[in-house]
N, C-alpha and C positions, 0 to 999 in steps of 0.2 A: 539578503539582497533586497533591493527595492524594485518593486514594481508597480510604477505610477505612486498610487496614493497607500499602496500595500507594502508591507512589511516580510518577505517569505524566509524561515528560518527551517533548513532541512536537518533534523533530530537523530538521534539512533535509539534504539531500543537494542544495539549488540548484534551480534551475528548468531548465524546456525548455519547449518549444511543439510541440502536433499538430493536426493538421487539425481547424476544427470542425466541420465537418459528420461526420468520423469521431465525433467526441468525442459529438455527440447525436444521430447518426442521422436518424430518419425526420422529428425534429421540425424545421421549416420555419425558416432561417435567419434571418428576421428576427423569428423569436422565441427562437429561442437569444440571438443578438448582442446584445439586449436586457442578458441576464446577462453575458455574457462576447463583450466585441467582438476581431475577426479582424482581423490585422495584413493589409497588403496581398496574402500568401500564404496567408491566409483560415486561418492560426494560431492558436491561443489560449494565451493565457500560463498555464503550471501550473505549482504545485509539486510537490515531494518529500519529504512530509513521514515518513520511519520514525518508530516510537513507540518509548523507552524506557521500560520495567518492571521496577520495582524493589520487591522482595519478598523470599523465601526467597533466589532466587536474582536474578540480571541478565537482564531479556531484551530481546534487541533486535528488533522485527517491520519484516519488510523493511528493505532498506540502500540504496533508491535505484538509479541507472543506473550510479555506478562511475564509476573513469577508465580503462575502456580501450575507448572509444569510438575511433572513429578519425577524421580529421580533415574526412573528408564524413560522418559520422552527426554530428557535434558540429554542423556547419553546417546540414543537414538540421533536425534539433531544436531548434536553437538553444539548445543546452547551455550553462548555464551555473554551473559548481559554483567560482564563485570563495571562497564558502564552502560548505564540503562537510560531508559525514558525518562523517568525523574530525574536524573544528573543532568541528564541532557538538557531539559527546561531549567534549572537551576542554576546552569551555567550561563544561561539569557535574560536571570533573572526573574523564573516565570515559577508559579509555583503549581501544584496542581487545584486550588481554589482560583486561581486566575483564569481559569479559562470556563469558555461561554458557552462553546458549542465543540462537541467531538462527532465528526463524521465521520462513517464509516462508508468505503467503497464495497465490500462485503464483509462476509461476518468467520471469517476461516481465520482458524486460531491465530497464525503468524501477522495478523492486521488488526482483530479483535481480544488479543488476549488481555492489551494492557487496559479497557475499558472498565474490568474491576479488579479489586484485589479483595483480601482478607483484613480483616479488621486483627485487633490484639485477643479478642475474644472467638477470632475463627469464625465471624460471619463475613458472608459474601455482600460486598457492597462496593458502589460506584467507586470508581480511583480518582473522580473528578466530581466531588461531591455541589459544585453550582451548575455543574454544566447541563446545558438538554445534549444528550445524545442522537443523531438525526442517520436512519436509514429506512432506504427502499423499501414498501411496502412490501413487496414481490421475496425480496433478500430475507428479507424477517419471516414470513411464510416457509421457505425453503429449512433455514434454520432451525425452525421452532418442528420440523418435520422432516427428518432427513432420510433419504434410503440407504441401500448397501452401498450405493456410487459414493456417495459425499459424508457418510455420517460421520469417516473419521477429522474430517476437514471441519464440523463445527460441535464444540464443546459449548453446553449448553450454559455453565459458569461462566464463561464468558461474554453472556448478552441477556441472557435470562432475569437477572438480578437490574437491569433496568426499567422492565416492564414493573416489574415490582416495588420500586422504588418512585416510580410513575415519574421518571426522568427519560421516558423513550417518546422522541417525535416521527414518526412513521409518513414518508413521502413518496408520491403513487408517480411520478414524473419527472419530468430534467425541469425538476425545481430552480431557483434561484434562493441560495442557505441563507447568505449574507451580501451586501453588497458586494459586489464584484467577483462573486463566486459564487458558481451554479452546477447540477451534474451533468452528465450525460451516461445514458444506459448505454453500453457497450454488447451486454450478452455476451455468449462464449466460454468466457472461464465458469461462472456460475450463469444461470440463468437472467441474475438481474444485478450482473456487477459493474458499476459503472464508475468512470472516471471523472476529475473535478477540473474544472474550466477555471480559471483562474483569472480575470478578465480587467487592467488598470489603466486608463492615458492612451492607450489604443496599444498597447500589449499586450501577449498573450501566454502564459505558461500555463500546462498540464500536468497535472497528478495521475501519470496513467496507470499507476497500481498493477493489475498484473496483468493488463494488456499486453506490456512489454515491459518485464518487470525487473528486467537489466539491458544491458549498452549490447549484448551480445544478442537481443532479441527483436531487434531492429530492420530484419529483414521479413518480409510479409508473410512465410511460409515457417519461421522459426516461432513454432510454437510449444507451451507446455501439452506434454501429454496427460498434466492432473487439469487440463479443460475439457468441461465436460461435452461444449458443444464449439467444435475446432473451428468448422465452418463458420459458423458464426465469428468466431475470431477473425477468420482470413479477412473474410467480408469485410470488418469494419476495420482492423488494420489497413487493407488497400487502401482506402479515403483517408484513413485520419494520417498514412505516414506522407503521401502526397503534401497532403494539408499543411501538416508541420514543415516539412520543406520548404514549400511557397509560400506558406506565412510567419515562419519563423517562427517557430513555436519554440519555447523553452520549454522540454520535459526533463522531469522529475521523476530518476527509474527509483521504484520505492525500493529494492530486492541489491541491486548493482551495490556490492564489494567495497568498491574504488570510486566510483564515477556517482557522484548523489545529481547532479543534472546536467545537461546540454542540449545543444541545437542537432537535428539530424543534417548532414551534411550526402550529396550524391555526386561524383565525377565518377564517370567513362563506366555508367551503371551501376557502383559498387557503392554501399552507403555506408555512413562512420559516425561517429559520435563526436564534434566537437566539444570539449568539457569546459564549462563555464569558472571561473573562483568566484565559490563564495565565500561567506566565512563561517562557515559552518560552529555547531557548539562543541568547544571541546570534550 
């Protein structure tokens, strides 16, 4: 789709499945299920949706979970990238030397995996061999030092081989990446996980990543229970899902199935997800 002077092209990287009671938390299953029903492993089906941005420069936001999962996490998750993030750029025409800049909202595998891959000789190296890879200063910290809470959410294969490659740009603020697109630190899910502003002609779409990281989490109190700091979430959910309302924001749920973006919509207090066509890559 177009936006203003921007290009936005919403990708997949495939599906997987995680717990739903992780996925929403404190809110009672058989009002979750309602949106989204649990396979017999009490699963819910997600996707992977990275966003491409096309502007001055190429950006790619998040790359999905990668192919170097290993053959009990593929099964665990129930991975399935029979069309992946490279199909998916290649079907727009884009190749992975095309692009300029990969941002990352955090660094947890299901957003950060596709950042590298394996070479023919089984060395680890970037999958976007021109690009600077750009994350929070804070995010990068956490990662490179994880506890018992998070350590299984960041694989160091996954980000590690940038610093070494000395393709890692490290930004301490609600930068500005490229024109017409900037972050904003959200907190909550990780400490320093933020969402990208997308900003064209006096329009406005979001990358909310895993603020709200599907259509069914669009109510201010539906949250994951893999965030570390909830509160934090609630807090900055109130404002932003106002915001979006009165200003009409187009978001982009990275995780949502079915729905790669829309408007939040509110009658008679109850909120919904208007779904936008785009034309998405085959």
């Amino acid at each position: 789709m177009i936006l203003g002077e921007l290009e936005l092209i919403s990708l997949t990287d495939g599906t997987f499945r995680l717990d739903g009671g992780a996925m929403f938390g404190v809110v009672p299953k058989p009002l979750w299920e309602r949106r989204m029903p649990a396979d017999a492993r009490n699963r819910i089906f997600l996707g992977m949706r990275p966003l491409l941005v096309r502007g001055d420069r190429t950006m790619l936001i998040d790359a999905g979970i990668g192919s170097k999962m290993d053959a009990k996490s593929v099964e665990i998750y129930d991975i399935d990238r029979s069309h992946n993030l490279i199909d998916s750029l290649a079907a727009v025409g884009v190749s992975p030397r095309d692009i300029d800049i990969v941002l990352a909202t955090h660094l947890h595998f299901d957003h950060a995996g596709g950042f590298t891959t394996r070479d023919e000789s089984g060395r680890l190296v970037p999958t976007f061999p021109r690009a600077r890879y750009v994350v929070r200063t804070g995010e990068w910290d956490d990662a490179a030092h994880p506890h018992e809470r998070n350590r299984a959410s960041y694989i160091e294969e996954n980000f590690k081989p940038l610093a070494d490659f000395g393709v890692l740009d490290l930004v301490a603020g609600n930068d500005t990446i490229m024109p017409g697109v900037r972050v904003v630190r959200t907190g909550g899910h990780t400490m320093h996980h933020q969402i990208v502003v997308i900003e064209s002609a006096g329009e406005t779409a979001i990358f909310a990543a895993d603020l709200m990281p599907t259509t069914a989490h669009v109510d201010a109190p539906w949250i994951m229970g893999y965030d570390l700091y909830p509160m934090e979430t609630l807090r900055f959910k109130r404002t932003f899902i106002r915001e979006a309302i009165s200003h009409e924001y187009l978001i982009f749920f990275e995780h949502d199935p079915m729905i790669a973006a829309g408007f939040i919509r509110e009658s008679d207090g109850r909120k919904r997800v208007e779904p936008v066509s785009l034309s998405p890559a085959p």
